[in-house]
PDB file of N, CA, C and O in Angstrom:
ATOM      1  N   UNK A   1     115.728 122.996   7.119  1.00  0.00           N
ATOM      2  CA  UNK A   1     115.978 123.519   5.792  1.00  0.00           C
ATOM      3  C   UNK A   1     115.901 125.040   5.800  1.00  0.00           C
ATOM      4  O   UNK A   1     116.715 125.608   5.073  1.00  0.00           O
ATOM      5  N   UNK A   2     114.859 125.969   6.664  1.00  0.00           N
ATOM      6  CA  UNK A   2     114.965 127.444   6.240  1.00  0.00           C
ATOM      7  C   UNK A   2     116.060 128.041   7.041  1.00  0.00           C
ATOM      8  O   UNK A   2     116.735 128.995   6.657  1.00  0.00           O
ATOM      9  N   UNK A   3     116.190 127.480   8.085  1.00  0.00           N
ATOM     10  CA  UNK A   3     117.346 127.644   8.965  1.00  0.00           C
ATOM     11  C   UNK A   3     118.723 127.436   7.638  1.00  0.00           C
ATOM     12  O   UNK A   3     119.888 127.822   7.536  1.00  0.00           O
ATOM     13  N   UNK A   4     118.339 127.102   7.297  1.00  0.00           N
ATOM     14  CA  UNK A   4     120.150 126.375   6.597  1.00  0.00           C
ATOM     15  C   UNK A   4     120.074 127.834   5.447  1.00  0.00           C
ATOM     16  O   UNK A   4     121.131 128.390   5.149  1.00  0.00           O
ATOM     17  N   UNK A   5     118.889 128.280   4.946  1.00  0.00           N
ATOM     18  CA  UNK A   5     118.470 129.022   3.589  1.00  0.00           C
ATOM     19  C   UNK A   5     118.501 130.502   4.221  1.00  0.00           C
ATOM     20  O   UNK A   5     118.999 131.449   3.613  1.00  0.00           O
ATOM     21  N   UNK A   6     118.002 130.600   5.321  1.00  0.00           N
ATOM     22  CA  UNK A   6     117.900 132.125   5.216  1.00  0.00           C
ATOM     23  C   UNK A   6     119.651 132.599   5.653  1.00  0.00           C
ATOM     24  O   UNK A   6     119.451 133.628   6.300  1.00  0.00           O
ATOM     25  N   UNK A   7     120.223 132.519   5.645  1.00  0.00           N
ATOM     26  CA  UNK A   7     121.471 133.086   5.618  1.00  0.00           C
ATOM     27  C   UNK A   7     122.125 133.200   3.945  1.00  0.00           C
ATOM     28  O   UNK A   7     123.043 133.950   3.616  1.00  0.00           O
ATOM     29  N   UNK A   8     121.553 132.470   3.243  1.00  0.00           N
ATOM     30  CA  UNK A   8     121.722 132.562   1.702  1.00  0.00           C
ATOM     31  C   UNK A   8     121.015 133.303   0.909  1.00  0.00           C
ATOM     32  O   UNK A   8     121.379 133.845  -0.135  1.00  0.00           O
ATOM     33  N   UNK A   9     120.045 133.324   1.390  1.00  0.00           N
ATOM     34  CA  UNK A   9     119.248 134.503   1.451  1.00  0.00           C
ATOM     35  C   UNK A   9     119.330 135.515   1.478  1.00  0.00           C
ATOM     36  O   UNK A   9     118.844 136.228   0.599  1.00  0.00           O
ATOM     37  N   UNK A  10     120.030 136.002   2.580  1.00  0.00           N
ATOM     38  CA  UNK A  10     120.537 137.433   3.100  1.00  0.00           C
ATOM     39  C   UNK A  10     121.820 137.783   2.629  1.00  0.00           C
ATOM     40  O   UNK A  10     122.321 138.891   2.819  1.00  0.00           O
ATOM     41  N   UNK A  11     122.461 136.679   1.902  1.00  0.00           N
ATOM     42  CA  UNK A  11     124.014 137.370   1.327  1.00  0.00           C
ATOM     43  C   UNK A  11     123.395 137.462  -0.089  1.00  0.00           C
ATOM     44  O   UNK A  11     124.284 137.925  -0.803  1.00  0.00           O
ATOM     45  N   UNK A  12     122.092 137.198  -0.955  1.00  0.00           N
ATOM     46  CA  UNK A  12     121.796 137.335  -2.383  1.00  0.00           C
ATOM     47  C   UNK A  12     120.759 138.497  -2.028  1.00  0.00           C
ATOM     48  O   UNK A  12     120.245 139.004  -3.025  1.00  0.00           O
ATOM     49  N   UNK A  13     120.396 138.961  -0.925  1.00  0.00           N
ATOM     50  CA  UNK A  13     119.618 140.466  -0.762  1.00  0.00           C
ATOM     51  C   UNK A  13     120.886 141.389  -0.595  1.00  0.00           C
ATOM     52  O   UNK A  13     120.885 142.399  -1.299  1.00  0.00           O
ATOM     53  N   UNK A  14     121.901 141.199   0.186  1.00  0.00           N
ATOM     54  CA  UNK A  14     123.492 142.068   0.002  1.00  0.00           C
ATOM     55  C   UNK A  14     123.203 142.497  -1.295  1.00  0.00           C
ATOM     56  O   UNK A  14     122.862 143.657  -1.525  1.00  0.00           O
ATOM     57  N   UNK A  15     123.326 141.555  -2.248  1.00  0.00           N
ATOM     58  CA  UNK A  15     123.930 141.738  -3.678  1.00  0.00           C
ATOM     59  C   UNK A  15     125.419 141.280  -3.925  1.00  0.00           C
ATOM     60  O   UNK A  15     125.947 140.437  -3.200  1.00  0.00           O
ATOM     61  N   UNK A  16     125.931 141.750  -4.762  1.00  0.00           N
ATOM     62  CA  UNK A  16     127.154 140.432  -5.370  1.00  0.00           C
ATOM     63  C   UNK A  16     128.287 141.948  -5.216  1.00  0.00           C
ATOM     64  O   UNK A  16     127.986 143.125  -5.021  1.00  0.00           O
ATOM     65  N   UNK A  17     129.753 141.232  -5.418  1.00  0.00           N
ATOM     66  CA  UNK A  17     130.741 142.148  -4.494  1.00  0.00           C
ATOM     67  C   UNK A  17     131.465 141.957  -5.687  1.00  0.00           C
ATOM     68  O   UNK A  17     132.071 142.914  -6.170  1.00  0.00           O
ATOM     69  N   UNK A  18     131.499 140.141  -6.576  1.00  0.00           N
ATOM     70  CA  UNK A  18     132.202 139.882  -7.878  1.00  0.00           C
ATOM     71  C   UNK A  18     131.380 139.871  -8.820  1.00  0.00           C
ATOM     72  O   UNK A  18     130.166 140.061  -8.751  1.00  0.00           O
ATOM     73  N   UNK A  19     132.188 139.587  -9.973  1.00  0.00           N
ATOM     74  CA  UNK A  19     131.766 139.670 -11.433  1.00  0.00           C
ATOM     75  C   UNK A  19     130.836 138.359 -11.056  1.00  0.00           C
ATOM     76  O   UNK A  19     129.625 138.577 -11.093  1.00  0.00           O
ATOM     77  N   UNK A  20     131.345 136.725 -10.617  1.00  0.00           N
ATOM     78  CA  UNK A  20     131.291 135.710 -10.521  1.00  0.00           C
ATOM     79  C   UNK A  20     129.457 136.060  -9.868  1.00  0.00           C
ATOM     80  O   UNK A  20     128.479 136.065 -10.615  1.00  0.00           O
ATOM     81  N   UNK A  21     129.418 136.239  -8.815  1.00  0.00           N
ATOM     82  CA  UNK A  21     128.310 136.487  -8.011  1.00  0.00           C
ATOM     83  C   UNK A  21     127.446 137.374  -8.676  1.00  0.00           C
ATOM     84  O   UNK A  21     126.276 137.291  -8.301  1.00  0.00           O
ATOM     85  N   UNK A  22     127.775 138.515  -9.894  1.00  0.00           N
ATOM     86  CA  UNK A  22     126.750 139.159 -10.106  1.00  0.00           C
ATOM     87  C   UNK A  22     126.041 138.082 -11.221  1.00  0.00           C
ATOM     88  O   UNK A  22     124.814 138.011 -11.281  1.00  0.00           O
ATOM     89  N   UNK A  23     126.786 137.368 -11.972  1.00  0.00           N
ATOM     90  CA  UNK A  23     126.112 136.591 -12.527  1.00  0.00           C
ATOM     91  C   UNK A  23     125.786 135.592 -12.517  1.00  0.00           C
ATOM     92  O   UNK A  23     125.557 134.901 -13.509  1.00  0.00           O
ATOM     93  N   UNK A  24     125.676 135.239 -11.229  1.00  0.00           N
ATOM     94  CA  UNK A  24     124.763 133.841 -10.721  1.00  0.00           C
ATOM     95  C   UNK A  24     123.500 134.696 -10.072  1.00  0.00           C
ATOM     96  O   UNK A  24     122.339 134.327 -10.250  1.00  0.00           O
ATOM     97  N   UNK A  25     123.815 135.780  -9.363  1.00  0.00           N
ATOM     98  CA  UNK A  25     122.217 136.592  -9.412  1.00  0.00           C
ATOM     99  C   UNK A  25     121.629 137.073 -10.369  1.00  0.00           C
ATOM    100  O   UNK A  25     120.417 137.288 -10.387  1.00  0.00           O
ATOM    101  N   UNK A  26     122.677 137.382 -11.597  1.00  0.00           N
ATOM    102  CA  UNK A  26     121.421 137.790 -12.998  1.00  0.00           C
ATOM    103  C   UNK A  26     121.248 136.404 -13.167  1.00  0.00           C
ATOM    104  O   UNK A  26     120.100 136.423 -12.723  1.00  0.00           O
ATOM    105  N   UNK A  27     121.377 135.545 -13.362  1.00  0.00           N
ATOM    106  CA  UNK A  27     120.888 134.180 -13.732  1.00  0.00           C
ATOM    107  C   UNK A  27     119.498 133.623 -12.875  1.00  0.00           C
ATOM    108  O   UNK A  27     118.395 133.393 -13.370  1.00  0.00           O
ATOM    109  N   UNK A  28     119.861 133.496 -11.584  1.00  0.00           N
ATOM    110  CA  UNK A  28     119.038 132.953 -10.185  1.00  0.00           C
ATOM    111  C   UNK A  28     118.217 133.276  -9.261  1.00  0.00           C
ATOM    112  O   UNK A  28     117.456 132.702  -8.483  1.00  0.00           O
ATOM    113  N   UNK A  29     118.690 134.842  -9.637  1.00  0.00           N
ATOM    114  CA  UNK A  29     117.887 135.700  -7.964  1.00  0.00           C
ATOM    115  C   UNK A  29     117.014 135.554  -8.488  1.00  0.00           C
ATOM    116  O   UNK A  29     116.725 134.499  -7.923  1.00  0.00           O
ATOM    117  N   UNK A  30     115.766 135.782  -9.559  1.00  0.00           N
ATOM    118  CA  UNK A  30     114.329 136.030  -9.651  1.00  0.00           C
ATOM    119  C   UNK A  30     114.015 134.329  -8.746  1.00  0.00           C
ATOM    120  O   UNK A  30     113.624 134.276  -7.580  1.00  0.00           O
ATOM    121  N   UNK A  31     114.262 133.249  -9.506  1.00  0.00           N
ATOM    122  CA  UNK A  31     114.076 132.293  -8.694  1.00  0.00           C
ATOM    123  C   UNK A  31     113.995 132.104  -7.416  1.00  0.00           C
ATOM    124  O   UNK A  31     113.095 131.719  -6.671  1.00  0.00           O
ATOM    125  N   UNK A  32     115.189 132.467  -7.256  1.00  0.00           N
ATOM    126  CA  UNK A  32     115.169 132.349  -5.583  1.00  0.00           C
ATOM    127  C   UNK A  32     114.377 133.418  -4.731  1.00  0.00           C
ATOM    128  O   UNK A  32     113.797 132.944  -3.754  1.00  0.00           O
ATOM    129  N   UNK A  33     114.263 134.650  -4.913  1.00  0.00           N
ATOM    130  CA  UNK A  33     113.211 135.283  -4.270  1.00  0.00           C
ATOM    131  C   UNK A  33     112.763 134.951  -3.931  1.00  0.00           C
ATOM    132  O   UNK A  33     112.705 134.723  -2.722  1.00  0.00           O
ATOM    133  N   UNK A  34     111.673 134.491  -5.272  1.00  0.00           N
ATOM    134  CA  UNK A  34     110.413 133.718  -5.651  1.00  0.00           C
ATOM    135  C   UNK A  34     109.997 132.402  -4.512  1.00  0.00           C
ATOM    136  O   UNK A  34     108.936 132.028  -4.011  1.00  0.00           O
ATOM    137  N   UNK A  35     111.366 131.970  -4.418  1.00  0.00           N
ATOM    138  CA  UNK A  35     111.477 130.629  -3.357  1.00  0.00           C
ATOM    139  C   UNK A  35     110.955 131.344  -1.900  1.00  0.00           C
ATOM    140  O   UNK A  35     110.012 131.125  -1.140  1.00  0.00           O
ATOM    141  N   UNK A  36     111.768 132.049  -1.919  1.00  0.00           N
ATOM    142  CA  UNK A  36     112.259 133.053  -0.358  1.00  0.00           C
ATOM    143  C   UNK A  36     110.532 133.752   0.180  1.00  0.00           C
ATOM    144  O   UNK A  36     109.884 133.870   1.220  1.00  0.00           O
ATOM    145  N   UNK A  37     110.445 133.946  -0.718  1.00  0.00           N
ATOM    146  CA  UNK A  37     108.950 134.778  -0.635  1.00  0.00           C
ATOM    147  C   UNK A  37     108.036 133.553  -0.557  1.00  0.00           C
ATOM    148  O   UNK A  37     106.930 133.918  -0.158  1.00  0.00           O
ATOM    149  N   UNK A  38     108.078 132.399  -0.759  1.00  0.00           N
ATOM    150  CA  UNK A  38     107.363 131.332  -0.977  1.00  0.00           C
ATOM    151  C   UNK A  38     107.587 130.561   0.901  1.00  0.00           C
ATOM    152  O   UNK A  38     106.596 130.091   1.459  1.00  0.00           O
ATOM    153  N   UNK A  39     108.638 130.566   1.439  1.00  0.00           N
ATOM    154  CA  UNK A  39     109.059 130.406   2.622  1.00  0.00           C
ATOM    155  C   UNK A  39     108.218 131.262   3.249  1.00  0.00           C
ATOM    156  O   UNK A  39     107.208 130.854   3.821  1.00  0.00           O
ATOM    157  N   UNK A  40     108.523 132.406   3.206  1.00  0.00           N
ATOM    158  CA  UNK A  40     108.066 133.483   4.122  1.00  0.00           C
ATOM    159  C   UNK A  40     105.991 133.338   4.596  1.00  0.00           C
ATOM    160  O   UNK A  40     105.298 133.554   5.591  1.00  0.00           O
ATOM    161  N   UNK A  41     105.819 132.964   3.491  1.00  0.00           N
ATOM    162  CA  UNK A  41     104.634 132.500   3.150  1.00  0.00           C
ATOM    163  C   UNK A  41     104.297 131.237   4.069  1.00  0.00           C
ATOM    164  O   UNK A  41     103.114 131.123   4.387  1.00  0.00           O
ATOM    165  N   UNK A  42     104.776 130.726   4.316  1.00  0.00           N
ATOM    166  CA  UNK A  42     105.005 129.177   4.947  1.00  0.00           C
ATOM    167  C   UNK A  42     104.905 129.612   5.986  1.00  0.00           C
ATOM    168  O   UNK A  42     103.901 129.415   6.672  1.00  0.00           O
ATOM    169  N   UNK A  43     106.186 130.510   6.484  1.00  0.00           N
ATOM    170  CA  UNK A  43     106.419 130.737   7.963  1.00  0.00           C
ATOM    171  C   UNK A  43     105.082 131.271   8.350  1.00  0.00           C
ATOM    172  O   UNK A  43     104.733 130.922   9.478  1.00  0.00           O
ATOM    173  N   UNK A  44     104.187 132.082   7.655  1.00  0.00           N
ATOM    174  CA  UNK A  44     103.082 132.683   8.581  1.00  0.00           C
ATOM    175  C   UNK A  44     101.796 132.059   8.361  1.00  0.00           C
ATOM    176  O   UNK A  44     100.895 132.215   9.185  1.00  0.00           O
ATOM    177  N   UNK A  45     101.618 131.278   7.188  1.00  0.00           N
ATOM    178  CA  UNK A  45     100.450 130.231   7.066  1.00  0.00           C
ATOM    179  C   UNK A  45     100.366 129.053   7.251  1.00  0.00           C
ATOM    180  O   UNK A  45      99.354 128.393   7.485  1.00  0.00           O
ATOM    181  N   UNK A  46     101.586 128.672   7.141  1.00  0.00           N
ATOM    182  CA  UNK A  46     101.850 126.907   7.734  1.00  0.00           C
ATOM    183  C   UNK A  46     100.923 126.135   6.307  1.00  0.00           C
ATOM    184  O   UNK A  46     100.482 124.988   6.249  1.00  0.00           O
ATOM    185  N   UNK A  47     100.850 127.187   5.310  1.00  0.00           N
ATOM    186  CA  UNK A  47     100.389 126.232   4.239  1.00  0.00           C
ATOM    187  C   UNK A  47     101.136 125.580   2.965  1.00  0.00           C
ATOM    188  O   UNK A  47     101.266 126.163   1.888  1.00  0.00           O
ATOM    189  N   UNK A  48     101.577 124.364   3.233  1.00  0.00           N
ATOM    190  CA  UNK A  48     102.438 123.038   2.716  1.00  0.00           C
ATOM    191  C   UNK A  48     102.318 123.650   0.880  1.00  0.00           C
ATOM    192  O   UNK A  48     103.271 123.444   0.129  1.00  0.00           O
ATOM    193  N   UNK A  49     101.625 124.049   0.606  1.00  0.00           N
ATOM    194  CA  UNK A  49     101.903 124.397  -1.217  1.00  0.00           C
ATOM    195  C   UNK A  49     102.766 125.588  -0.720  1.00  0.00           C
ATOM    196  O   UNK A  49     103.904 125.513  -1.181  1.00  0.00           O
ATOM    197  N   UNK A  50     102.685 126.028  -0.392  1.00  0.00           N
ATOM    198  CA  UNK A  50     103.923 127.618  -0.209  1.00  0.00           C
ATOM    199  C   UNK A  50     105.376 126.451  -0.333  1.00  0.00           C
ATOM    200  O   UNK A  50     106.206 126.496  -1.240  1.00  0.00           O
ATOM    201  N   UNK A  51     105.382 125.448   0.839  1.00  0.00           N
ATOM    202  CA  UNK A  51     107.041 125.064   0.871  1.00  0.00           C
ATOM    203  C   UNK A  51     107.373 124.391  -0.599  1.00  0.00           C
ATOM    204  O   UNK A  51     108.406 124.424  -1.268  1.00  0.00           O
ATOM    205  N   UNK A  52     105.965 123.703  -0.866  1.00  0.00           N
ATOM    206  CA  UNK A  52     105.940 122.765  -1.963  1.00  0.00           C
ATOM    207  C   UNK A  52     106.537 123.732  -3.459  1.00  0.00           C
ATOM    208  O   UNK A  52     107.326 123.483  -4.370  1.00  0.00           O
ATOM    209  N   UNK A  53     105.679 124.895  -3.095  1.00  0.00           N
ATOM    210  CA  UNK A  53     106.195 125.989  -4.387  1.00  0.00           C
ATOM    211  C   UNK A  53     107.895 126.586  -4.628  1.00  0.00           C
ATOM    212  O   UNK A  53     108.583 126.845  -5.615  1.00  0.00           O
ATOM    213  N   UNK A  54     108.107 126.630  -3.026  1.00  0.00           N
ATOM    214  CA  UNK A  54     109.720 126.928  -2.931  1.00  0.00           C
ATOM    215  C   UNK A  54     110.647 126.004  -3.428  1.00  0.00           C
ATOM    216  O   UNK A  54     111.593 126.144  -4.203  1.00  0.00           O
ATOM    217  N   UNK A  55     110.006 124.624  -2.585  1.00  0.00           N
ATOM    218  CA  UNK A  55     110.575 123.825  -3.010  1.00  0.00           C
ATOM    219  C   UNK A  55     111.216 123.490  -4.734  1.00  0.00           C
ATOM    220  O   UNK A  55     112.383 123.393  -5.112  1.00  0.00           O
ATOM    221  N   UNK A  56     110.084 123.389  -5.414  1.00  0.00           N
ATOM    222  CA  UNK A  56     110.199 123.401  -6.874  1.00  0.00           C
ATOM    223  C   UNK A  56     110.977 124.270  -6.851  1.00  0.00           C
ATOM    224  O   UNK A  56     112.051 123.826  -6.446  1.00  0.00           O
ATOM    225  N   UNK A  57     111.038 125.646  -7.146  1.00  0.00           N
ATOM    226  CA  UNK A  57     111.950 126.653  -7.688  1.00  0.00           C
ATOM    227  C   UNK A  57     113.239 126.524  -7.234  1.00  0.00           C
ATOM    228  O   UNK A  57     114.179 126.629  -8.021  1.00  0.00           O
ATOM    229  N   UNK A  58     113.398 126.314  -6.088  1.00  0.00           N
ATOM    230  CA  UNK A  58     114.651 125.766  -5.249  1.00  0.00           C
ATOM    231  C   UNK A  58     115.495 124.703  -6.530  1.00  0.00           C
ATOM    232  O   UNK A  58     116.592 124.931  -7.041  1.00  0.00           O
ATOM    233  N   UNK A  59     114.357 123.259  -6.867  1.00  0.00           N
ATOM    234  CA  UNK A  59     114.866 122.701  -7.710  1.00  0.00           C
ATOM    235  C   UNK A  59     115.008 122.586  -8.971  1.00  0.00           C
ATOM    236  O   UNK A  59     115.531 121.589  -9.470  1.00  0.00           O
ATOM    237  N   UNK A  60     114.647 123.399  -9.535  1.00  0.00           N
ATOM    238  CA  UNK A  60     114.458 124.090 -11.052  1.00  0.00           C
ATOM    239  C   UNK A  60     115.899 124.968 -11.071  1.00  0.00           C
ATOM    240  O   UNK A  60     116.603 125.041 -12.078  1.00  0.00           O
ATOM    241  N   UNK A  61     116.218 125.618  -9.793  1.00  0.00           N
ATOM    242  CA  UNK A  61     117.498 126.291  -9.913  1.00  0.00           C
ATOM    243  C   UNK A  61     118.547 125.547 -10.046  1.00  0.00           C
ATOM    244  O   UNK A  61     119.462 125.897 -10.791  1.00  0.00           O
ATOM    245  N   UNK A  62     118.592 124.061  -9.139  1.00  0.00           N
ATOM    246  CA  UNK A  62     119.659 122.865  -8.953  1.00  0.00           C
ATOM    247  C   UNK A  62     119.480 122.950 -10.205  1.00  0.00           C
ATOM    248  O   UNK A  62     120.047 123.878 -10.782  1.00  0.00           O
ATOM    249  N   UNK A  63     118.694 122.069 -10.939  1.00  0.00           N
ATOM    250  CA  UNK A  63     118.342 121.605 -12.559  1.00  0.00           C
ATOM    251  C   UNK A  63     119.476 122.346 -13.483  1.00  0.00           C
ATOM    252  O   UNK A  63     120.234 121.743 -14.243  1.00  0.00           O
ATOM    253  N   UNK A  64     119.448 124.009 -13.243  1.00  0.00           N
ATOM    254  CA  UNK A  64     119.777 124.363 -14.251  1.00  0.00           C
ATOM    255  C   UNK A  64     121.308 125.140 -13.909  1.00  0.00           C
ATOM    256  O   UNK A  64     121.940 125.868 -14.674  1.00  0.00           O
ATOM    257  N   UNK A  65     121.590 124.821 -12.815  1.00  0.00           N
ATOM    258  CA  UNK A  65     122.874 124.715 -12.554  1.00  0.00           C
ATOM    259  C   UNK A  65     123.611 123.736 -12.989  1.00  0.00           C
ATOM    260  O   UNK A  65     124.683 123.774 -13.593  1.00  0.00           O
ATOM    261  N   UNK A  66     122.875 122.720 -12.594  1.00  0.00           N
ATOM    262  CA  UNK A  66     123.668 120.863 -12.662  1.00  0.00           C
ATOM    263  C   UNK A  66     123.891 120.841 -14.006  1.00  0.00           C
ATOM    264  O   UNK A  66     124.934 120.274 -14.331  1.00  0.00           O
ATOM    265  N   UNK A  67     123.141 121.343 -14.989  1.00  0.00           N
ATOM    266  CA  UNK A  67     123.175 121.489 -16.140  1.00  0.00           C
ATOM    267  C   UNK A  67     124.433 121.661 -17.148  1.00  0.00           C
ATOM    268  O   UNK A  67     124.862 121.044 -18.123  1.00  0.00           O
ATOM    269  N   UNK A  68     124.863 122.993 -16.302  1.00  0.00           N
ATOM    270  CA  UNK A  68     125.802 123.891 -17.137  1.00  0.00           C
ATOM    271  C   UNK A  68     127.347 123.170 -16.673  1.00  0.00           C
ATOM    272  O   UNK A  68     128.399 123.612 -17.136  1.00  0.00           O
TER     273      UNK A  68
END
């Protein structure tokens, strides 16, 4: 899974190039950071609420995508 994420990652730290992309990062990026920083956390403590925390935000973002 972070394997699959950090490359998505690194094109929403780029920043957005379209209209389309800037506003799925005003919408998402705080979330996902939040996720990203929650990983990063993982990677150096190996402590399971960090993925568990990403996780959620990860799916709170699906949620409110699937939504619209």
């Amino acid at each position: 899974m972070i394997d699959t994420l950090e490359p998505l990652h690194a094109a929403i730290e780029r920043g957005s190039t379209t209209l389309n992309e800037r506003t799925f990062l005003d919408s998402y990026s705080n979330d996902l950071t939040q996720a990203h920083e929650c990983i990063r956390r993982y990677q150096r403590t190996k402590d399971q609420r960090e993925l568990h925390q990403a996780w959620d935000l990860y799916h709170q973002v699906f949620k409110r995508i699937h939504a619209q």
